[in-house]
LUMLUMNU-694444 format. One record per residue: chain; y, z, x of N, C-alpha, C, O, CB in turn; residue in one letter. Coordinates in nm, 3 decimals. Atoms other than C-alpha are relative to their C-alpha. Glycine has a CB too. Layout:
<pts>
<"A"; <Y; Z; X>; <Y; Z; X>; <Y; Z; X>; <Y; Z; X>; <Y; Z; X>; "A">
...
</pts>
This chain:
<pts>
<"A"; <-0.095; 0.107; 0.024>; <-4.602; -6.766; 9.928>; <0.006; -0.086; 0.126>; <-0.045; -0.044; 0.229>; <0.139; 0.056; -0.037>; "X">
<"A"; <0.015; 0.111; -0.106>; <-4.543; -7.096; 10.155>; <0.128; -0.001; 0.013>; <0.204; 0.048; -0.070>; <-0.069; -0.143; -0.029>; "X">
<"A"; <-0.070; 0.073; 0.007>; <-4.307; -7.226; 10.267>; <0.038; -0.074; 0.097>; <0.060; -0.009; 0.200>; <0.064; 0.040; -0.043>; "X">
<"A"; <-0.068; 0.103; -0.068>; <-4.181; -7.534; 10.441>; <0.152; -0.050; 0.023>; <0.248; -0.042; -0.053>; <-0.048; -0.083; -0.046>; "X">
<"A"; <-0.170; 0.035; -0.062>; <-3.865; -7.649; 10.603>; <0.030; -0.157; 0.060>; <-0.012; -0.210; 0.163>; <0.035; 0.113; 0.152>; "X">
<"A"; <-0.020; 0.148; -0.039>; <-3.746; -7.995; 10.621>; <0.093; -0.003; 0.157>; <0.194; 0.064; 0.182>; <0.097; -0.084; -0.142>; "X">
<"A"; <-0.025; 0.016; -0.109>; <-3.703; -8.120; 10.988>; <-0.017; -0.228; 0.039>; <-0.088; -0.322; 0.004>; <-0.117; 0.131; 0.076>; "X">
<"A"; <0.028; 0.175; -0.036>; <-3.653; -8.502; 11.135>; <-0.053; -0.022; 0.169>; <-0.036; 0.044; 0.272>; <0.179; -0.104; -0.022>; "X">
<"A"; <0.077; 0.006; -0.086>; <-3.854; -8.659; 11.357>; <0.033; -0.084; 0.103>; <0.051; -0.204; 0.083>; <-0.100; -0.020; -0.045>; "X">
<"A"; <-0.087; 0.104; -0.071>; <-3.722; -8.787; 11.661>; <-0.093; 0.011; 0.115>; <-0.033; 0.025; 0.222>; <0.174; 0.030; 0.028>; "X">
<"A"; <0.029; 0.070; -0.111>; <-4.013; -8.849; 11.897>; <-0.152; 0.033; -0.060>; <-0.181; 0.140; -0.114>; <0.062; 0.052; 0.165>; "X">
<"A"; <0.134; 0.028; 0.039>; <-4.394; -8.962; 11.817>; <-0.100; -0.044; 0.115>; <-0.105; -0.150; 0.177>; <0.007; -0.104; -0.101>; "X">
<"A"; <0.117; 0.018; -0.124>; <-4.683; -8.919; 12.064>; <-0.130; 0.023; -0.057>; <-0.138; 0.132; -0.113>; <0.013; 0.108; 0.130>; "X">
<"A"; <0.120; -0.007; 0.090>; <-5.044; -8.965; 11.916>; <0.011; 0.088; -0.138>; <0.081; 0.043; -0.229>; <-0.114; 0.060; 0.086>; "X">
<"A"; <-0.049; -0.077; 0.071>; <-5.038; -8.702; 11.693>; <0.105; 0.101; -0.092>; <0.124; 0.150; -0.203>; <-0.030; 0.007; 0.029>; "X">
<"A"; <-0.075; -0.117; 0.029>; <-4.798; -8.496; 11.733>; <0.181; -0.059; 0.052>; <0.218; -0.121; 0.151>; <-0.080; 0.150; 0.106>; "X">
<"A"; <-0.139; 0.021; -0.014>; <-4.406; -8.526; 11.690>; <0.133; 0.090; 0.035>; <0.159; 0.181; -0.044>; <0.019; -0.043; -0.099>; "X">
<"A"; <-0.106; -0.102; -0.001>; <-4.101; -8.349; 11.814>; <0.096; -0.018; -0.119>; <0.153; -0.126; -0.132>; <0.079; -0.006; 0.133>; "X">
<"A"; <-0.055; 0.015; 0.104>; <-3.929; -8.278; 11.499>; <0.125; 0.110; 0.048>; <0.120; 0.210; 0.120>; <-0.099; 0.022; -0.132>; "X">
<"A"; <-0.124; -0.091; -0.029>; <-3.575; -8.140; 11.507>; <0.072; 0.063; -0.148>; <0.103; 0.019; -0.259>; <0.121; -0.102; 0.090>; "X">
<"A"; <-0.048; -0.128; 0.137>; <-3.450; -7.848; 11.279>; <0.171; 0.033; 0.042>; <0.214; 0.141; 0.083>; <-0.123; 0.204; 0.018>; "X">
<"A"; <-0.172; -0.088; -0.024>; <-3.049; -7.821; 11.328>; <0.011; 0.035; 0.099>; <0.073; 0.140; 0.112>; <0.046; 0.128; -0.068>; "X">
<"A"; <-0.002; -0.041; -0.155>; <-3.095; -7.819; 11.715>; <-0.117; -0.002; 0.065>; <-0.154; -0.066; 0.164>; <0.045; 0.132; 0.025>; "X">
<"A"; <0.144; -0.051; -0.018>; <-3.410; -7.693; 11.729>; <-0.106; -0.062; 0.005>; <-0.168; -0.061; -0.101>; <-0.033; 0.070; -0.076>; "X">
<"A"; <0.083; 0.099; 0.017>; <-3.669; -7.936; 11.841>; <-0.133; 0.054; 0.048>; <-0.152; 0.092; 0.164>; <0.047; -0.122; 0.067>; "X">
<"A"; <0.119; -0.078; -0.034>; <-4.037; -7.804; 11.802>; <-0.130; -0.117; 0.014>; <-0.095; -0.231; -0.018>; <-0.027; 0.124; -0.129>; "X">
<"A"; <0.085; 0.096; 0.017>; <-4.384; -8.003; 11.838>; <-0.072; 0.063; -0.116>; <-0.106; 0.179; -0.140>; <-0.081; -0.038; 0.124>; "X">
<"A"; <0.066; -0.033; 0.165>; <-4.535; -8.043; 11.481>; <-0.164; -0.082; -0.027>; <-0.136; -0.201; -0.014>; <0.135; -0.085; -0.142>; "X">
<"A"; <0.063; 0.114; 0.051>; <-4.869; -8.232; 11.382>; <0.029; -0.044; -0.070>; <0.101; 0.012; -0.153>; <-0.085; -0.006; -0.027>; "X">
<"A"; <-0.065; 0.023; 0.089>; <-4.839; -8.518; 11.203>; <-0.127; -0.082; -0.082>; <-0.114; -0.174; -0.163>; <0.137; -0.065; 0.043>; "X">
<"A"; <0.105; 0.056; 0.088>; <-5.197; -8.592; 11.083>; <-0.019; -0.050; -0.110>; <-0.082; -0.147; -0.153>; <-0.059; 0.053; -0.015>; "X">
<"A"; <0.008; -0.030; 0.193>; <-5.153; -8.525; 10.735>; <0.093; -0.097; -0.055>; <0.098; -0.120; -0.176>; <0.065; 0.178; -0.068>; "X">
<"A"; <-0.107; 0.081; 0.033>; <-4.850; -8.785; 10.767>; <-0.047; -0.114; 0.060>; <0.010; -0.132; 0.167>; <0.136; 0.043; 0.042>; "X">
<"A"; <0.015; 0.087; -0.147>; <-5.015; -9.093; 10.941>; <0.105; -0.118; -0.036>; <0.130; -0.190; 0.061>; <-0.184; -0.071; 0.040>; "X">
<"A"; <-0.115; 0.097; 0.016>; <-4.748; -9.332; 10.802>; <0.141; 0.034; 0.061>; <0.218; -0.062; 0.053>; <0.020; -0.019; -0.145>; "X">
<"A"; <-0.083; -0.078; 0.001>; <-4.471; -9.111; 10.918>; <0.087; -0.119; 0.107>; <0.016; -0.196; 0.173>; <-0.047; 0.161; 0.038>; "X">
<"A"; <-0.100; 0.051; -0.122>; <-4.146; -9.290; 11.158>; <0.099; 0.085; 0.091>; <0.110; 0.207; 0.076>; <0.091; -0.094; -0.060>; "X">
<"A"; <-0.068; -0.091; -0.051>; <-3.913; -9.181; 11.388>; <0.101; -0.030; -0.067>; <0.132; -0.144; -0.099>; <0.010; 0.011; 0.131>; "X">
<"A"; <-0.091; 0.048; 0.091>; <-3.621; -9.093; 11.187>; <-0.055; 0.029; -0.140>; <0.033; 0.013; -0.225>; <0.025; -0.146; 0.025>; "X">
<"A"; <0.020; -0.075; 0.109>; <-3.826; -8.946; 10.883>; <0.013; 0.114; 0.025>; <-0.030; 0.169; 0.126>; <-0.102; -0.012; -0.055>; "X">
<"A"; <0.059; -0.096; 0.035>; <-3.794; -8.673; 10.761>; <-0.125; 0.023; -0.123>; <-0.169; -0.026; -0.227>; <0.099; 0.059; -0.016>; "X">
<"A"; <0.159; -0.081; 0.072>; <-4.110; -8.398; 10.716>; <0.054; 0.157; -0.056>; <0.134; 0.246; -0.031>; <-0.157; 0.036; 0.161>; "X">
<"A"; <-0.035; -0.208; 0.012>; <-4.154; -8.081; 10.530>; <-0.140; 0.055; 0.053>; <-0.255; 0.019; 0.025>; <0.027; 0.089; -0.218>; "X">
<"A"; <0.111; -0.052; -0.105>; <-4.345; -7.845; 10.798>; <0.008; 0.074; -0.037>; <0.109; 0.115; -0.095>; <-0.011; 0.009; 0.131>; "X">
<"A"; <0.061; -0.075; 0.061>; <-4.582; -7.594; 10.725>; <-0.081; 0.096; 0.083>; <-0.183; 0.106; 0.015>; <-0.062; -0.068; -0.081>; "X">
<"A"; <0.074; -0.079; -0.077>; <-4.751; -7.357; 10.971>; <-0.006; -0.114; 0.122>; <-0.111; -0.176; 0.139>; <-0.145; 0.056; -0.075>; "X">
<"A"; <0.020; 0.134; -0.113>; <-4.710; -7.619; 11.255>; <0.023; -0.183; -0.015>; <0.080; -0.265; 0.058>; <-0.156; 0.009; 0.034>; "X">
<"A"; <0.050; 0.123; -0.022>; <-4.839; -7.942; 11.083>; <0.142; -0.047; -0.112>; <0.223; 0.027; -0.167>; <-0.191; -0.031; -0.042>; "X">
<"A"; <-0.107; 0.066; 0.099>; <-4.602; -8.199; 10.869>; <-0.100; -0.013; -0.113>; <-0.222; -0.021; -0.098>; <0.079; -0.157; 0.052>; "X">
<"A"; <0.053; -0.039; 0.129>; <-4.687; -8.176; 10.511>; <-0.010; -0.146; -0.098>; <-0.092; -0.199; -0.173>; <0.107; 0.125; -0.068>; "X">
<"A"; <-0.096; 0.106; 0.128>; <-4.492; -8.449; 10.326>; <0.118; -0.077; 0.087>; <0.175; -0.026; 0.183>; <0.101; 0.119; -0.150>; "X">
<"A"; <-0.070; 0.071; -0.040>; <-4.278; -8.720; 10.403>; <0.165; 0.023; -0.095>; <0.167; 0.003; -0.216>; <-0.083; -0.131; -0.004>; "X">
<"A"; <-0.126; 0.009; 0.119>; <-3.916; -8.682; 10.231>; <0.117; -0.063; 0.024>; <0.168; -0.031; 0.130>; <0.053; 0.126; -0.040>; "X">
<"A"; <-0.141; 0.032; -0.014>; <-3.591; -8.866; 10.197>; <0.091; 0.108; 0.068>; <0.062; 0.227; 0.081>; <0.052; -0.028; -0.136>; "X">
<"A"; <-0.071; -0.095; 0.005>; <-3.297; -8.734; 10.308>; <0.058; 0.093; -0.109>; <0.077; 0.215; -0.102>; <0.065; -0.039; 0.050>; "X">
<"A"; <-0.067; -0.110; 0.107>; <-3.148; -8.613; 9.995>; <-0.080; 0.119; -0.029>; <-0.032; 0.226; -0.065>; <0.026; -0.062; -0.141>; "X">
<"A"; <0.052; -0.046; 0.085>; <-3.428; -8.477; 9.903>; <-0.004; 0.156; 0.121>; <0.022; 0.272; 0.089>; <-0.137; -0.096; -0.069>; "X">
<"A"; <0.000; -0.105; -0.127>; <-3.474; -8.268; 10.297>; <0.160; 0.102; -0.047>; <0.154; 0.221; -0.078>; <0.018; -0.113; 0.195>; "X">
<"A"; <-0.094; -0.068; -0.011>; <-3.097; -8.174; 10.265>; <0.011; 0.120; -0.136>; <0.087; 0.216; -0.150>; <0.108; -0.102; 0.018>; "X">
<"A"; <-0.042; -0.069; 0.158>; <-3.166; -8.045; 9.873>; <-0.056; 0.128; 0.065>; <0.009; 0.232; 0.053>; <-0.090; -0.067; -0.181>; "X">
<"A"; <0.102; -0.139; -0.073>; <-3.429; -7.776; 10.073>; <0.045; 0.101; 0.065>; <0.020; 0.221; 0.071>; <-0.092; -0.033; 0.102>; "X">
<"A"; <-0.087; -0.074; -0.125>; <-3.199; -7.698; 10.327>; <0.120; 0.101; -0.027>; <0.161; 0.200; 0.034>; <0.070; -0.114; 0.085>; "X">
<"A"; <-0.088; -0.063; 0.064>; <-2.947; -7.611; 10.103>; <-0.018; 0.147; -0.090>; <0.057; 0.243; -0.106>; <0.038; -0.096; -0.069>; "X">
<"A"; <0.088; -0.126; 0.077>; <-3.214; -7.378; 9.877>; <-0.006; 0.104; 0.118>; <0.024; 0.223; 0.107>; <-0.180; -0.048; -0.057>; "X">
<"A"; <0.036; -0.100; -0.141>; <-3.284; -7.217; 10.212>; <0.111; 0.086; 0.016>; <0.109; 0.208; -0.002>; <-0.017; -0.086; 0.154>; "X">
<"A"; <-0.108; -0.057; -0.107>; <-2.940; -7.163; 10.378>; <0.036; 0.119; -0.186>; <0.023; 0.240; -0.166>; <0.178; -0.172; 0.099>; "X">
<"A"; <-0.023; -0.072; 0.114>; <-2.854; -7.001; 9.967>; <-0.055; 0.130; 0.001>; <0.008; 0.236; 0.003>; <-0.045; -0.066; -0.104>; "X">
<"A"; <0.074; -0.123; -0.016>; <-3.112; -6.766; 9.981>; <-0.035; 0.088; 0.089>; <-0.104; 0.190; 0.086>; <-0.078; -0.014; -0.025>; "X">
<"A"; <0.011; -0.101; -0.079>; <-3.061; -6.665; 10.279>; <0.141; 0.109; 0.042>; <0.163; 0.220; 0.091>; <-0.055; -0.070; 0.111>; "X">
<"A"; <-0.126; -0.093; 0.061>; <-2.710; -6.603; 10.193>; <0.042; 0.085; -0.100>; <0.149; 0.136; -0.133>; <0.074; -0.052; -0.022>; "X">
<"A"; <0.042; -0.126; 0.163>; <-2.815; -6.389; 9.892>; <-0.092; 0.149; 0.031>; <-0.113; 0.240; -0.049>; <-0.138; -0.104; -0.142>; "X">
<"A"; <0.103; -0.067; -0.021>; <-3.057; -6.186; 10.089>; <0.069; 0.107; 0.048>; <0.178; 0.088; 0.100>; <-0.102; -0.058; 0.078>; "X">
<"A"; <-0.112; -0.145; -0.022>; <-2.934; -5.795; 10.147>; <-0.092; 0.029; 0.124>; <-0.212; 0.012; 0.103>; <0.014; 0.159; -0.151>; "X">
<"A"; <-0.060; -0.035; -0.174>; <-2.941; -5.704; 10.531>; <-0.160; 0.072; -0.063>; <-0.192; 0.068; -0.182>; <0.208; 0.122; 0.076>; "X">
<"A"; <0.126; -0.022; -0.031>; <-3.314; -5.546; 10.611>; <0.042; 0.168; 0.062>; <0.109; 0.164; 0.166>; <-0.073; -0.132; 0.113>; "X">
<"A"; <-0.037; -0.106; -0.032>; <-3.261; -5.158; 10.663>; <-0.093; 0.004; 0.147>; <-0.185; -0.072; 0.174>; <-0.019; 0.108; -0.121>; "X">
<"A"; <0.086; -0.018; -0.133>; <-3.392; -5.035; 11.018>; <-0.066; 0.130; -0.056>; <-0.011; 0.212; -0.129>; <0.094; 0.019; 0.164>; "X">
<"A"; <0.078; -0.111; 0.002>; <-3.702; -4.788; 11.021>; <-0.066; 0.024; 0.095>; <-0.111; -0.058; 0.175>; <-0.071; 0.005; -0.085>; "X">
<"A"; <0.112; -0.017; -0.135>; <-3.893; -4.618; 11.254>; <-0.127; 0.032; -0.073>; <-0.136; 0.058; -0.193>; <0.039; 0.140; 0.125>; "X">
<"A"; <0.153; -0.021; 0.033>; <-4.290; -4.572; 11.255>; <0.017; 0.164; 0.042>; <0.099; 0.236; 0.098>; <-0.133; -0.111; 0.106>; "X">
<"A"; <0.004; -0.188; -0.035>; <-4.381; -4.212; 11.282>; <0.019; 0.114; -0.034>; <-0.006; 0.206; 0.044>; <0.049; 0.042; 0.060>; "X">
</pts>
């Protein structure tokens, strides 16, 4: 399974953009986006930007996300061995 996480892009240097996630500002490629601005949002994918998206459409993702991660039951601890 994939998955991507909508982030906005608030700084563009040849390629590659610092995109910010809710604080969190990582460097993304943005090859695959060459129209892209500062001030879009991308949905990122193993590094690179994928897709260009509105906001509504970033915040609809964000919202699927933060849901499922509020649905998800706690991860038991195990040891190897």
């Amino acid at each position: 399974m994939c998955l991507a996480i909508p982030g906005c892009v608030k700084e563009i240097e040849d390629n590659v953009a610092k995109v910010d996630f809710g604080g969190v500002r990582r460097r993304i490629g943005i090859g695959l986006v060459p129209d892209v601005k500062l001030g879009d949002y991308v949905l990122v994918h193993a590094g690179f930007a994928i897709q260009v998206v509105d906001f509504e459409e970033a915040q609809r993702q964000l919202d699927l996300i933060r849901q499922i991660a509020s649905d998800a039951e706690p991860l038991e601890e195990t040891t190897n061995g």
